[in-house]
C-alpha positions in Angstrom: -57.6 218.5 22.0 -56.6 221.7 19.8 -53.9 223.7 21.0 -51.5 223.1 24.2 -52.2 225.1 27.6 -50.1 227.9 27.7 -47.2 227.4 30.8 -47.3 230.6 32.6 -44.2 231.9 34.8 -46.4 233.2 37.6 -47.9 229.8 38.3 -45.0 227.5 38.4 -44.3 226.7 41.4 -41.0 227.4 42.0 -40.6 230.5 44.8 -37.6 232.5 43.3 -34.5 234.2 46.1 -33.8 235.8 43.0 -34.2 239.6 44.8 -32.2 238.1 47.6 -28.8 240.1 48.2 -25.8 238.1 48.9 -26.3 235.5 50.7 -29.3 236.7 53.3 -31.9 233.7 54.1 -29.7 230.9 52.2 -29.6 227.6 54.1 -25.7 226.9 55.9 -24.7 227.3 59.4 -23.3 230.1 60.0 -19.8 230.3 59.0 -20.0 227.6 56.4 -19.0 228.3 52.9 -22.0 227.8 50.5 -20.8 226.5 46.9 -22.0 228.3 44.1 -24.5 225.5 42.7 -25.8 225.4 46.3 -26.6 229.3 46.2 -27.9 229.2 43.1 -30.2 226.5 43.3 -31.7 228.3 46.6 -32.2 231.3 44.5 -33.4 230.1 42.2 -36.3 228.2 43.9 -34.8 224.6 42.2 -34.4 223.6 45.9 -35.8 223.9 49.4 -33.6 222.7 52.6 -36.0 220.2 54.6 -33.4 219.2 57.2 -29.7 218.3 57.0 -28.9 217.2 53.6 -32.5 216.4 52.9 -34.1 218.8 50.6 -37.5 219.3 48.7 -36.8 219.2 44.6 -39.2 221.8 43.2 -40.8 221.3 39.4 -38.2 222.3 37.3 -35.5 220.0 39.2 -37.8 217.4 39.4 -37.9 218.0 35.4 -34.4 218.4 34.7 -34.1 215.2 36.7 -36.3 213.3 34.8 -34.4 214.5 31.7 -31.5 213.5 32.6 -32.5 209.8 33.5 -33.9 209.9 30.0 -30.4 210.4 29.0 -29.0 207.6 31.3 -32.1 205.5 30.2 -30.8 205.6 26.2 -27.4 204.9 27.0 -28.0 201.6 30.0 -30.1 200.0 27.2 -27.6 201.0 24.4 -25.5 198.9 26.4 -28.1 196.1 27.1 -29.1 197.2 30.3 -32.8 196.3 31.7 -34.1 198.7 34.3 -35.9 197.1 37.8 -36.5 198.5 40.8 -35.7 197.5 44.4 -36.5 198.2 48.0 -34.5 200.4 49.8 -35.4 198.5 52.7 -32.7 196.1 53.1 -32.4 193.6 55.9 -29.7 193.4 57.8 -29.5 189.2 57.5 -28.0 190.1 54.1 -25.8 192.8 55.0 -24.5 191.0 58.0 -23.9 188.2 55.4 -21.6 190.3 53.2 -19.7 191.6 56.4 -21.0 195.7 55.4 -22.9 195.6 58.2 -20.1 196.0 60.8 -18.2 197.7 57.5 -20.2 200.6 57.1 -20.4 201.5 60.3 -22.8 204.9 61.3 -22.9 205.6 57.6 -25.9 202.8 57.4 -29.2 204.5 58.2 -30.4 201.5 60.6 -34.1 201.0 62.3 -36.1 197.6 63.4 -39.7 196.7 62.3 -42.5 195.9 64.9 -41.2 192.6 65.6 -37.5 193.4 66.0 -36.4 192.6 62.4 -33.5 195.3 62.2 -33.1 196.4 58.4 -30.8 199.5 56.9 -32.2 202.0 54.1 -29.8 201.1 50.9 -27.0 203.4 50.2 -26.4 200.3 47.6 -27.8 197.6 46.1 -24.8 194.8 45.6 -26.4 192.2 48.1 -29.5 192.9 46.9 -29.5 192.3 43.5 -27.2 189.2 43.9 -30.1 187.9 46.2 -32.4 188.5 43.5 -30.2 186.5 40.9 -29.5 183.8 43.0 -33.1 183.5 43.7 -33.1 182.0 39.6 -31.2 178.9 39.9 -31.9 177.5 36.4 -29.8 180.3 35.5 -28.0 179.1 32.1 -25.3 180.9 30.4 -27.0 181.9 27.5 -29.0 184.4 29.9 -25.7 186.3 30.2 -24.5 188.7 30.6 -27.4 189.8 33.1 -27.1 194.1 33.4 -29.6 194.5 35.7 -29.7 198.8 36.8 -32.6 200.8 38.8 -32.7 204.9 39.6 -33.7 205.2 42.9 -33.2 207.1 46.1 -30.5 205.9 48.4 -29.4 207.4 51.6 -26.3 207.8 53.6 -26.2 208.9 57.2 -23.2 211.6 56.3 -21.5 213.3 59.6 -21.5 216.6 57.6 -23.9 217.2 54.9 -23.1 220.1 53.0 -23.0 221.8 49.3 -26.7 221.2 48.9 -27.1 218.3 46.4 -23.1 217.6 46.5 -23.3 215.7 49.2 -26.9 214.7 51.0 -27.9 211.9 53.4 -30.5 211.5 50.5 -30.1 211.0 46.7 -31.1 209.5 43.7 -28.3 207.6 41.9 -28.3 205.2 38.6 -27.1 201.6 39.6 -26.2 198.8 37.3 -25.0 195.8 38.3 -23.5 193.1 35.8 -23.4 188.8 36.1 -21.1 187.5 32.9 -20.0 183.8 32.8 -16.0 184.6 32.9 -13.6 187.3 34.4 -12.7 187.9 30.4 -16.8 189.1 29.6 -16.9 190.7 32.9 -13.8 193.0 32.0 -15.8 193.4 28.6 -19.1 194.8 30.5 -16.7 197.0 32.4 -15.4 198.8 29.1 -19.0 198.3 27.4 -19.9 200.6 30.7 -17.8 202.9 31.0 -17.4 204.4 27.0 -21.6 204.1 28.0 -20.3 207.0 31.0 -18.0 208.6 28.5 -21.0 209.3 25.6 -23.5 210.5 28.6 -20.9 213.3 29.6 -20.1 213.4 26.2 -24.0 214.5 25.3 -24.5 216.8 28.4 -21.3 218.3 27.1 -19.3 218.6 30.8 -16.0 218.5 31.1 -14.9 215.4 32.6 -11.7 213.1 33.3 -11.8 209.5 34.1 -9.7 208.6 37.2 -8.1 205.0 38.9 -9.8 204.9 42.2 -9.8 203.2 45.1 -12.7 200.4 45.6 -13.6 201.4 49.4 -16.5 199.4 51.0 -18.0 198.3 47.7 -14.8 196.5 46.8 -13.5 194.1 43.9 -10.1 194.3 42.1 -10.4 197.5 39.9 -12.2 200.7 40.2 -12.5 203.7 38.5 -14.3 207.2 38.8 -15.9 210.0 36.8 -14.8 213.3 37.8 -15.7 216.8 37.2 -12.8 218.8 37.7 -14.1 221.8 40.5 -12.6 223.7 43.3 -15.2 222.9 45.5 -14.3 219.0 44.5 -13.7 217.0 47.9 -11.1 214.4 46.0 -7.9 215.5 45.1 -7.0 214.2 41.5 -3.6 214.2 39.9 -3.4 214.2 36.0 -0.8 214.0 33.2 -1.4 216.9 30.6 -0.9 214.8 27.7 -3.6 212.2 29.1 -1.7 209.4 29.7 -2.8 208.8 33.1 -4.9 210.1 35.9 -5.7 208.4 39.1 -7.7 209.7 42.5 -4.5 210.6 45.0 -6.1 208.1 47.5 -5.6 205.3 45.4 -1.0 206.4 45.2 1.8 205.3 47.1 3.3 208.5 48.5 4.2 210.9 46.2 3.7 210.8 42.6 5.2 213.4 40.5 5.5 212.4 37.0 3.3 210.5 34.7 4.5 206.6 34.8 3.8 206.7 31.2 5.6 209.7 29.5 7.5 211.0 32.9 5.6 214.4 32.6 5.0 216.6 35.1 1.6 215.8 36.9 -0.8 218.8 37.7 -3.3 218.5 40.7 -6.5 219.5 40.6 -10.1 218.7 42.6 -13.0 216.9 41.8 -16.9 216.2 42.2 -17.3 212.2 41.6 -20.4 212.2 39.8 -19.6 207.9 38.7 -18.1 205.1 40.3 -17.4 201.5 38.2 -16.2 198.6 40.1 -15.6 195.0 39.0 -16.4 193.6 42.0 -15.4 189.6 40.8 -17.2 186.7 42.9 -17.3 189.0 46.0 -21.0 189.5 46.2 -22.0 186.2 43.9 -19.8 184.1 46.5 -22.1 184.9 49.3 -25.6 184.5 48.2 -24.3 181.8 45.8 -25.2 183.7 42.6 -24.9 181.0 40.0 -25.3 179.7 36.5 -25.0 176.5 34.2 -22.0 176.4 32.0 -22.0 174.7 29.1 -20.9 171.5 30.6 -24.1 171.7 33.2 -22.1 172.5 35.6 -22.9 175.3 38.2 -20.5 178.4 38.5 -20.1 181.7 40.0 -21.1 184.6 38.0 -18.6 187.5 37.8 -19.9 190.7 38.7 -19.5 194.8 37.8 -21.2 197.6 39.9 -21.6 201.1 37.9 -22.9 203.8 39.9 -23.9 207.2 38.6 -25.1 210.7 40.8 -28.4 211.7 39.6 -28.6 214.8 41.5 -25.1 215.3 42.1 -24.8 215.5 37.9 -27.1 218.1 38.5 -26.0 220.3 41.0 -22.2 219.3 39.8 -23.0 220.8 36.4 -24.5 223.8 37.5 -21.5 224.3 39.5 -18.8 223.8 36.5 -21.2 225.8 33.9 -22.4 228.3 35.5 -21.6 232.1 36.3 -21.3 233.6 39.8 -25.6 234.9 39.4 -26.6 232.7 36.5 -27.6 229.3 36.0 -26.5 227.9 33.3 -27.7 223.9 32.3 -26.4 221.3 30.0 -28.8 222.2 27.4 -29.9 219.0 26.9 -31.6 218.6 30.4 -32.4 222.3 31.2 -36.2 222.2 32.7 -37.6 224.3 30.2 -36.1 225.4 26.6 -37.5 228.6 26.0 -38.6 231.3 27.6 -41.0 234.3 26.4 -41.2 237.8 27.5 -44.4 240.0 26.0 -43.8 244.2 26.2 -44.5 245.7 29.7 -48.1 246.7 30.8 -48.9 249.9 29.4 -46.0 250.1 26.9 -46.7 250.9 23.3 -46.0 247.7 21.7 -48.3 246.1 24.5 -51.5 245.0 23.3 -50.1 244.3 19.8 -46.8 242.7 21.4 -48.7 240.7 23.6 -51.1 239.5 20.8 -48.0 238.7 18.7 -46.0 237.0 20.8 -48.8 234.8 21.9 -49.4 233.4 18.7 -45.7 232.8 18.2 -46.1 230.8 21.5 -48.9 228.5 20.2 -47.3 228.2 16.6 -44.3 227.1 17.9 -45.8 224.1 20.3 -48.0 223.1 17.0 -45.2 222.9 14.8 -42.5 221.4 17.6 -44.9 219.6 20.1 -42.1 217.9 21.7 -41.2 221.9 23.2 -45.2 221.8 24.1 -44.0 221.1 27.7 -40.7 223.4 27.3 -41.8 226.4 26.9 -42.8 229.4 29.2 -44.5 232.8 29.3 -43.3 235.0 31.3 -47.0 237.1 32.1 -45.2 239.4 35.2 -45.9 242.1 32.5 -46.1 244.3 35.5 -42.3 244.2 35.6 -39.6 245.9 32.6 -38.7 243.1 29.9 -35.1 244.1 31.5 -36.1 243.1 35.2 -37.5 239.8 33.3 -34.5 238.7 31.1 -32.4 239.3 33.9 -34.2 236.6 35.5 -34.6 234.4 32.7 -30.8 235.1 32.8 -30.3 234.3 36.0 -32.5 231.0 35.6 -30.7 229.2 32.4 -33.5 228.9 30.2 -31.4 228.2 26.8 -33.7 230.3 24.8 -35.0 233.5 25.7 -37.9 235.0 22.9 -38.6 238.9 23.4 -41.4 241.3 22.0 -39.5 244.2 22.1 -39.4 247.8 20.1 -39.3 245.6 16.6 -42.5 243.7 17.4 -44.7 245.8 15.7 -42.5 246.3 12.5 -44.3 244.4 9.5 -43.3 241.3 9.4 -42.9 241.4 13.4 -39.1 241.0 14.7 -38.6 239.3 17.7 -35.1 239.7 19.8 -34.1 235.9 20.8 -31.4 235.3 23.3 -29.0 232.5 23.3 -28.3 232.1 26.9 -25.5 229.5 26.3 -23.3 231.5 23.3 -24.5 235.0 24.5 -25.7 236.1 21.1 -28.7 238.2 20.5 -30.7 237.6 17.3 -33.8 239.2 15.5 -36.0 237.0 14.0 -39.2 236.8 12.5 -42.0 234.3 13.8 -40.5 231.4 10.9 -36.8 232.3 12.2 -37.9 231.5 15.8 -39.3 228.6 14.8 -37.0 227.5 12.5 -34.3 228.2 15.4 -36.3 225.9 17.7 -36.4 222.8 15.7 -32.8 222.6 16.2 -33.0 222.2 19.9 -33.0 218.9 21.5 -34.7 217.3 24.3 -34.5 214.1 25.4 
């Protein structure tokens, strides 16, 4: 009841590096280049290494992350998608059954229960979920198409984890996976999917290109990958400039030089895959006899899509493509906290009246926006300069910083407001801040 608990900076948990110079006590073997989101998210306290590519996701990642899903939550229903969840214990009966077993080699984290039942840990979920569906044999038609998707955390027994949240033996990813009653729908889903991937990358505002790929050890007929174009990217991507094609190198015969389409020049570049789509067919629906009732009463194969998206490699991807060398900077949709306030120094003129001031701008603000109750911070280190504080508000991402500074004790009070993502610096009264605010978004 009454007003929201002010969030204070010094009680967050979320130990900062930010004093650290260079790269002193930041996780890598020696000798191993650290990428820049890697560095900054060790700084910055967003992660902790707990042992190879295993790490511990502090508050504000673990609230970024939940953003984020949010995000992919509005767009896999937009699309018709229900959400379920399954084990990641799989056993290794329906693996073995799908021929992954022997397929996937050491990459399957593998271990046997008490009574010798061996099992994997999922890195995927296609035999899975077409166990589920087959489970429903009265399965008519006019159920489909079925878009079944989760967010969960998968693992992958990597030979070299590296780049922090790039590539882990542990992850959370989005997974849908799609049963329509003819290749024709299923090809339908695919597109329905993949404009859903578009307006997501679209909304988090990253740059990214959409690829041919090659299907790999999910398989099916036709795959295709979201890419953020990076020099730290681990694919190699070739593009034509006027966007008439663009396909993963892996997936060419020998060299291609010019676009098939317009005979362009094509330019190379690298990229982080943060989505994969597949349409997988009757591969999976063959095996566990996935099927429904046509029309006719007759039972047939459902055709199937897989859609995977990177939950935490979206996030460390677009910290690496957004930010600068020492700052953090987030899509601002998903950024853990909007807004970030800095009262005067202790024992500064403006302090007790600054702090007073700025307090109430605080509360006004969460009463008149309570969706930004959550989003907003006070940074209370007053023993520290407002400088030594914005730098690290700076260095942070918060979209918003809100300062009491020398105009604070003007009549009407000014407040300096920073726009992390624009640079700008404006000076606003208490309505202008808030006024300002009810233009930002959260999911």
């Amino acid at each position: 009841p009454g007003r929201a608990r002010r969030l204070l900076l010094s009680q967050l948990f979320q130990p900062l590096n930010l004093q650290v110079g260079g790269e002193a006590g930041l996780e890598g073997r020696p000798g191993e280049p650290l990428c820049r989101s890697q560095k900054l998210m060790l700084q910055g306290g967003l992660i902790h290494p707990a042992s190879p590519g295993c790490y511990y996701y502090l508050p504000p990642t673990v609230r970024a992350m939940e953003k984020l899903v949010k995000v992919m939550d509005e767009e896999m229903q937009a699309v018709g998608g229900q959400k379920l969840n399954m084990p990641s214990l799989s056993s290794a009966e329906l693996w073995r059954a799908s021929g992954r077993w022997e397929q996937m080699g050491p990459e399957l984290f593998r271990l046997a229960d008490r009574h010798g039942k061996r099992y994997c840990l999922g890195p995927t979920h296609e035999e899975a979920v077409t166990e589920l569906v087959a489970a429903h044999s009265n399965l008519s038609y006019k159920q489909l198409p079925l878009r079944l998707y989760q967010v969960t955390r998968k693992f992958r027994d990597e030979p070299k984890p590296r780049f922090g949240l790039l590539r882990g033996r542990e992850f959370y990813m989005k997974d849908m996976y799609t049963f329509d009653a003819s290749e024709e729908a299923a090809r339908q889903t695919y597109d329905l999917v993949c404009d859903a991937y578009r307006s997501l990358f679209d909304r988090l505002g990253l740059p990214f290109v959409k690829v041919r790929a090659a299907t790999g050890s999910i398989g099916g007929t036709m795959s295709h990958e979201f890419q953020l174009p990076a020099d730290v990217g681990e694919d190699r991507l070739v593009l034509c400039p006027d966007g008439h094609f663009a396909a993963n190198v892996e997936t060419l015969n020998g060299e291609q030089t010019s676009c098939p389409t317009c005979r362009e020049k094509l330019t190379q570049t690298r990229g982080i895959e943060v989505g994969h789509t597949f349409y997988l067919g009757t591969k999976y629906s063959s095996v566990s006899n996935a099927v429904f009732l046509s029309p006719e009463n007759k039972p047939q194969l459902a055709e199937m899509g897989c859609y995977g998206l990177g939950v935490t490699r979206i996030l460390a991807a677009s910290i690496e493509v957004l930010s600068k060398e020492d700052s953090i900077r987030w899509p601002s949709l998903i950024a853990p906290y909007q807004v970030c306030f800095i009262p005067p120094k202790k024992g500064s003129k403006e302090e007790e009246e600054g702090a007073a001031l700025l307090e109430r701008v605080y509360d006004d603000l969460t009463e008149a926006l309570p969706h930004l109750a959550g989003d907003s911070v006070l940074d209370d280190r007053t023993q520290l300069t407002i400088g030594k504080r914005l730098k690290d508000a700076n260095k942070l991402g918060y979209p918003y910083v809100v300062i009491a500074g020398k105009r604070v004790c003007e009549d009407p009070p000014v407040f300096e407001v920073w726009n992390q993502n624009t640079g700008e610096v404006l000076f606003l009264t208490k309505e202008g801040v808030i006024e300002l605010m009810s233009k930002v978004q959260v999911p």
